[in-house]
KESEKE-853355 format. One record per residue (C-alpha): x, y, z negated; residue in three letters. Coordinates in nm, 2 decimals, always signed. Example, Ala and Ser with C-alpha at 12.3 -4.5 7.8 and 13.67 -1.06 7.14 Angstrom:
<rs>
[r [+1.23,-0.45,-0.78],"ala"]
[r [+1.37,-0.11,-0.71],"ser"]
</rs>
This chain:
<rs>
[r [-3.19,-9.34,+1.71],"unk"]
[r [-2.87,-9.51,+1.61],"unk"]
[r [-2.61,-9.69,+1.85],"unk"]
[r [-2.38,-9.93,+1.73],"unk"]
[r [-2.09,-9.95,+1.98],"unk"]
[r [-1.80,-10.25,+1.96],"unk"]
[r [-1.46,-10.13,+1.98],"unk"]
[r [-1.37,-10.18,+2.28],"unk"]
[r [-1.00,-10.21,+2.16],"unk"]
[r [-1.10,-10.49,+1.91],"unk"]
[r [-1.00,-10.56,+1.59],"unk"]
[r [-0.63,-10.62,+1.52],"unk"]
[r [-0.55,-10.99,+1.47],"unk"]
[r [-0.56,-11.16,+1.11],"unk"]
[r [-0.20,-11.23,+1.04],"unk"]
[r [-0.16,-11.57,+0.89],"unk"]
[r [+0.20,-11.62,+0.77],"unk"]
[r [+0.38,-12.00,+0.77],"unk"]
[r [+0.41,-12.23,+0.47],"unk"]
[r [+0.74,-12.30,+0.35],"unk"]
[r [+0.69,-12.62,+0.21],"unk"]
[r [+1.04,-12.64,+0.03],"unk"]
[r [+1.04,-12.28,-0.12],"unk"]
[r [+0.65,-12.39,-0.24],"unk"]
[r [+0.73,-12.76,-0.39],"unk"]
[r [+1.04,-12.58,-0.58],"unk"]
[r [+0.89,-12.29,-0.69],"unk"]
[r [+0.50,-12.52,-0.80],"unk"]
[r [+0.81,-12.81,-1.00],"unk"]
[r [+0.89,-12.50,-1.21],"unk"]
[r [+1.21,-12.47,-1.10],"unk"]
[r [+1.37,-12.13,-1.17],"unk"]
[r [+1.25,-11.86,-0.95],"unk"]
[r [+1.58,-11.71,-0.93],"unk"]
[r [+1.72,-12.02,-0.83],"unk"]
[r [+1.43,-12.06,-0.58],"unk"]
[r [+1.53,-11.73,-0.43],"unk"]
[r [+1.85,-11.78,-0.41],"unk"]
[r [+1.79,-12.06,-0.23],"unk"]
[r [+1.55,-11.94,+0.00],"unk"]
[r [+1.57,-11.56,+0.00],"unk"]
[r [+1.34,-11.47,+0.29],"unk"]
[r [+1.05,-11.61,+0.04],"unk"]
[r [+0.82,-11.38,-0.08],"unk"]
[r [+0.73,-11.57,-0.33],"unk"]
[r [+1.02,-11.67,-0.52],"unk"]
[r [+1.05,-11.25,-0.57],"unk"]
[r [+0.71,-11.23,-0.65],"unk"]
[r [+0.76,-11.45,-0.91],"unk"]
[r [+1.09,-11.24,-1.06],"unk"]
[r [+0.86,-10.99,-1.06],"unk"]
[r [+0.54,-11.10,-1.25],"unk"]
[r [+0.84,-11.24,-1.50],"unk"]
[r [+0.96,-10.89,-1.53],"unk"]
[r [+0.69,-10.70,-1.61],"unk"]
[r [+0.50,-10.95,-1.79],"unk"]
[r [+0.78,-10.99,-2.08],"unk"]
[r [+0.66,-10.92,-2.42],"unk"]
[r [+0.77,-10.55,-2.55],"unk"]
[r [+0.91,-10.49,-2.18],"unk"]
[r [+1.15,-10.20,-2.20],"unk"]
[r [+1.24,-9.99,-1.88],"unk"]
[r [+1.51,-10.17,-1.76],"unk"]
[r [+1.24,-10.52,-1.76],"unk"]
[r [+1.04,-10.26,-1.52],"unk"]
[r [+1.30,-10.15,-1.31],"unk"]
[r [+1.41,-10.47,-1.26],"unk"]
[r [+1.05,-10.59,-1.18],"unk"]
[r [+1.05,-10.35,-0.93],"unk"]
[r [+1.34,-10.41,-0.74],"unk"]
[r [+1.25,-10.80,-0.75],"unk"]
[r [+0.87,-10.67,-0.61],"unk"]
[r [+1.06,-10.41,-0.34],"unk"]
[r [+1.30,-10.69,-0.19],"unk"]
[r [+1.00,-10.98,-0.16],"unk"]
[r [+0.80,-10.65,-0.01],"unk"]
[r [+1.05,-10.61,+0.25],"unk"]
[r [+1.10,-10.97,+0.31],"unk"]
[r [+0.74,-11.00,+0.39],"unk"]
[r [+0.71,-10.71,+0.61],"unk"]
[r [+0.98,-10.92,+0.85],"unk"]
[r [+0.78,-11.22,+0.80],"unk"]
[r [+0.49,-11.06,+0.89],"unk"]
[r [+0.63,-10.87,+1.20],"unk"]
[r [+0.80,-11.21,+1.32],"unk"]
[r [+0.46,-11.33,+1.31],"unk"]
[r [+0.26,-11.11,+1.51],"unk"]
[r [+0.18,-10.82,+1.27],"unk"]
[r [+0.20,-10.49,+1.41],"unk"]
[r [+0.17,-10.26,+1.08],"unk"]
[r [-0.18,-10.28,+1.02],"unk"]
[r [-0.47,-10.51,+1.05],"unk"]
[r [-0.58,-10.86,+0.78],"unk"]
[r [-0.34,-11.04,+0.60],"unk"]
[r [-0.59,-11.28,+0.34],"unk"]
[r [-0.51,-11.39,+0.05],"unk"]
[r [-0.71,-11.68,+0.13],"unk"]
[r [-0.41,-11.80,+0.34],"unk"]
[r [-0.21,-11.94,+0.07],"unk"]
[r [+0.12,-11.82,+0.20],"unk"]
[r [+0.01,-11.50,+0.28],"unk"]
[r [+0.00,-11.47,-0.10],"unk"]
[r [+0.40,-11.42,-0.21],"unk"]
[r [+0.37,-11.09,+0.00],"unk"]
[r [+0.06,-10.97,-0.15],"unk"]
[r [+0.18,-11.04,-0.51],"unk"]
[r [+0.46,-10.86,-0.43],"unk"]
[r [+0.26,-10.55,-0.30],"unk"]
[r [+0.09,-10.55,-0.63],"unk"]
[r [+0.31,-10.60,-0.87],"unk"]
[r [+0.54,-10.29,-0.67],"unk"]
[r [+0.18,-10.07,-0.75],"unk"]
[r [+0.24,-10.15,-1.10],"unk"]
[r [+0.61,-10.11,-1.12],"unk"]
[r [+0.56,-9.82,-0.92],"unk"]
[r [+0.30,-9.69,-1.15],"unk"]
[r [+0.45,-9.73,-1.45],"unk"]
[r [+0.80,-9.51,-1.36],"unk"]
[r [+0.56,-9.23,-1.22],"unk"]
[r [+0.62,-9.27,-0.88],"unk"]
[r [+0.24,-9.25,-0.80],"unk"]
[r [+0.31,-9.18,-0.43],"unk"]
[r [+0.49,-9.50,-0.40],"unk"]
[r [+0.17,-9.70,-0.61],"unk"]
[r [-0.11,-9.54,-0.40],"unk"]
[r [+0.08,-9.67,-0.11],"unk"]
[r [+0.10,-10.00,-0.19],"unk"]
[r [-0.25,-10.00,-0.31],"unk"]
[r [-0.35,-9.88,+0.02],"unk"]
[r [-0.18,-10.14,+0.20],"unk"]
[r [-0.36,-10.41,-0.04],"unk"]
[r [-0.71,-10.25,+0.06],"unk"]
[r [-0.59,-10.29,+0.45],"unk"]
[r [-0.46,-10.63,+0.39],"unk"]
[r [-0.73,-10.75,+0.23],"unk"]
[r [-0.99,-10.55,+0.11],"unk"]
[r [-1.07,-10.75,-0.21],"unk"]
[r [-0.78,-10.72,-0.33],"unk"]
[r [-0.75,-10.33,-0.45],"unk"]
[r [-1.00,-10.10,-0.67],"unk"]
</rs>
Protein backbone atom coordinates (compact mmCIF):
# COMPACT_ATOMS: atom_id res chain seq x y z
CA UNK A 1 0.00 0.00 0.00
CA UNK A 2 1.29 3.40 -1.03
CA UNK A 3 0.98 6.79 0.90
CA UNK A 4 1.22 9.99 -0.71
CA UNK A 5 2.09 12.52 1.94
CA UNK A 6 2.01 16.67 1.17
CA UNK A 7 4.95 18.45 2.19
CA UNK A 8 4.16 19.83 5.00
CA UNK A 9 6.79 22.61 4.21
CA UNK A 10 5.13 23.39 0.85
CA UNK A 11 6.42 24.15 -2.25
CA UNK A 12 8.65 27.28 -2.62
CA UNK A 13 6.78 30.20 -4.22
CA UNK A 14 6.84 30.76 -8.14
CA UNK A 15 8.98 33.78 -8.56
CA UNK A 16 7.47 36.16 -11.02
CA UNK A 17 9.88 38.93 -11.86
CA UNK A 18 8.47 42.74 -12.93
CA UNK A 19 8.20 44.12 -16.43
CA UNK A 20 10.18 46.89 -17.38
CA UNK A 21 8.24 48.41 -19.78
CA UNK A 22 10.95 50.94 -21.06
CA UNK A 23 13.96 48.43 -21.22
CA UNK A 24 11.12 46.01 -23.25
CA UNK A 25 9.65 48.84 -25.80
CA UNK A 26 13.49 49.76 -26.53
CA UNK A 27 14.92 46.59 -26.74
CA UNK A 28 11.24 45.06 -29.15
CA UNK A 29 11.93 48.99 -31.51
CA UNK A 30 15.26 47.28 -32.34
CA UNK A 31 17.23 49.62 -30.76
CA UNK A 32 20.76 48.56 -30.00
CA UNK A 33 21.07 46.18 -27.12
CA UNK A 34 24.13 47.73 -25.99
CA UNK A 35 22.66 50.89 -25.95
CA UNK A 36 19.60 49.29 -24.17
CA UNK A 37 21.96 48.09 -21.49
CA UNK A 38 23.62 50.88 -21.00
CA UNK A 39 20.66 52.47 -20.43
CA UNK A 40 19.12 50.17 -18.26
CA UNK A 41 21.88 47.86 -16.90
CA UNK A 42 19.91 45.96 -14.18
CA UNK A 43 17.99 44.31 -17.36
CA UNK A 44 18.45 40.98 -18.04
CA UNK A 45 17.45 41.17 -21.19
CA UNK A 46 19.35 43.81 -22.82
CA UNK A 47 22.52 41.21 -21.82
CA UNK A 48 20.75 38.39 -22.93
CA UNK A 49 20.55 39.91 -26.06
CA UNK A 50 24.56 40.84 -26.26
CA UNK A 51 24.79 37.44 -25.72
CA UNK A 52 22.66 35.55 -28.27
CA UNK A 53 24.57 38.33 -30.72
CA UNK A 54 27.78 36.98 -29.65
CA UNK A 55 27.59 33.64 -30.07
CA UNK A 56 25.28 33.56 -32.84
CA UNK A 57 27.88 35.56 -35.26
CA UNK A 58 28.70 33.74 -38.43
CA UNK A 59 32.37 31.98 -38.19
CA UNK A 60 32.42 33.17 -34.32
CA UNK A 61 36.00 33.01 -33.15
CA UNK A 62 36.91 32.73 -29.39
CA UNK A 63 37.07 36.07 -28.49
CA UNK A 64 32.92 36.31 -30.08
CA UNK A 65 32.47 33.44 -27.19
CA UNK A 66 34.21 34.96 -24.55
CA UNK A 67 32.57 37.99 -25.01
CA UNK A 68 29.16 36.08 -25.20
CA UNK A 69 29.91 34.86 -22.00
CA UNK A 70 30.71 37.67 -20.09
CA UNK A 71 27.55 39.50 -21.66
CA UNK A 72 25.41 36.02 -20.43
CA UNK A 73 27.48 36.10 -16.76
CA UNK A 74 26.61 39.91 -15.99
CA UNK A 75 22.63 39.57 -17.11
CA UNK A 76 23.04 36.11 -14.86
CA UNK A 77 23.99 38.12 -12.01
CA UNK A 78 21.67 40.89 -12.57
CA UNK A 79 18.90 38.45 -12.52
CA UNK A 80 19.91 36.68 -9.47
CA UNK A 81 19.39 40.36 -7.59
CA UNK A 82 16.23 40.80 -9.34
CA UNK A 83 15.07 37.70 -8.37
CA UNK A 84 16.23 37.89 -4.69
CA UNK A 85 14.58 41.56 -4.45
CA UNK A 86 11.59 39.72 -5.47
CA UNK A 87 11.10 37.13 -3.12
CA UNK A 88 13.38 34.24 -4.51
CA UNK A 89 15.23 32.51 -1.97
CA UNK A 90 17.79 30.29 -4.33
CA UNK A 91 15.56 27.75 -5.39
CA UNK A 92 12.01 27.13 -6.32
CA UNK A 93 9.88 28.21 -10.26
CA UNK A 94 10.88 30.90 -12.21
CA UNK A 95 8.58 30.27 -15.73
CA UNK A 96 9.36 31.22 -18.66
CA UNK A 97 5.79 31.78 -19.26
CA UNK A 98 6.17 35.02 -17.31
CA UNK A 99 7.53 37.08 -20.03
CA UNK A 100 9.96 38.92 -17.95
CA UNK A 101 11.21 36.13 -16.26
CA UNK A 102 12.66 35.37 -19.62
CA UNK A 103 15.94 37.85 -19.98
CA UNK A 104 17.24 35.85 -16.97
CA UNK A 105 16.59 32.45 -18.35
CA UNK A 106 18.16 33.41 -21.73
CA UNK A 107 20.94 34.42 -20.01
CA UNK A 108 21.24 31.04 -18.03
CA UNK A 109 21.25 29.41 -21.31
CA UNK A 110 23.19 31.04 -23.40
CA UNK A 111 26.10 31.01 -20.12
CA UNK A 112 25.56 26.81 -20.64
CA UNK A 113 26.58 27.33 -24.08
CA UNK A 114 29.32 29.82 -23.55
CA UNK A 115 30.27 27.83 -20.77
CA UNK A 116 30.28 24.70 -22.82
CA UNK A 117 31.98 25.70 -25.57
CA UNK A 118 35.51 27.04 -23.51
CA UNK A 119 35.30 23.58 -21.54
CA UNK A 120 34.20 24.73 -18.43
CA UNK A 121 31.67 21.81 -18.14
CA UNK A 122 31.28 22.36 -14.36
CA UNK A 123 30.19 25.85 -15.00
CA UNK A 124 27.49 24.46 -18.06
CA UNK A 125 26.06 21.59 -15.95
CA UNK A 126 25.32 24.27 -13.46
CA UNK A 127 23.50 26.45 -15.34
CA UNK A 128 21.73 23.68 -16.85
CA UNK A 129 20.72 22.56 -13.50
CA UNK A 130 19.37 25.76 -12.58
CA UNK A 131 17.27 25.86 -15.96
CA UNK A 132 15.69 22.38 -14.97
CA UNK A 133 14.81 23.98 -11.29
CA UNK A 134 13.58 27.12 -12.91
CA UNK A 135 11.59 25.69 -15.15
CA UNK A 136 11.65 22.27 -15.95
CA UNK A 137 10.92 22.52 -19.69
CA UNK A 138 13.46 24.41 -20.26
CA UNK A 139 16.70 21.95 -20.01
CA UNK A 140 17.42 18.25 -21.64
Amino acid sequence: MTHSHPNLLGEPPVTLLPANPEADAELAAGNPAAEVAARHPTVSAAWAALAEEALNRPERVLRDTVEGYAYARTGYHRGLDALRRNGWKGFGPVPWSHEPNRGFLRCVTELAKAAEAIGEYAEQERCTQLLRDCDPSLAP
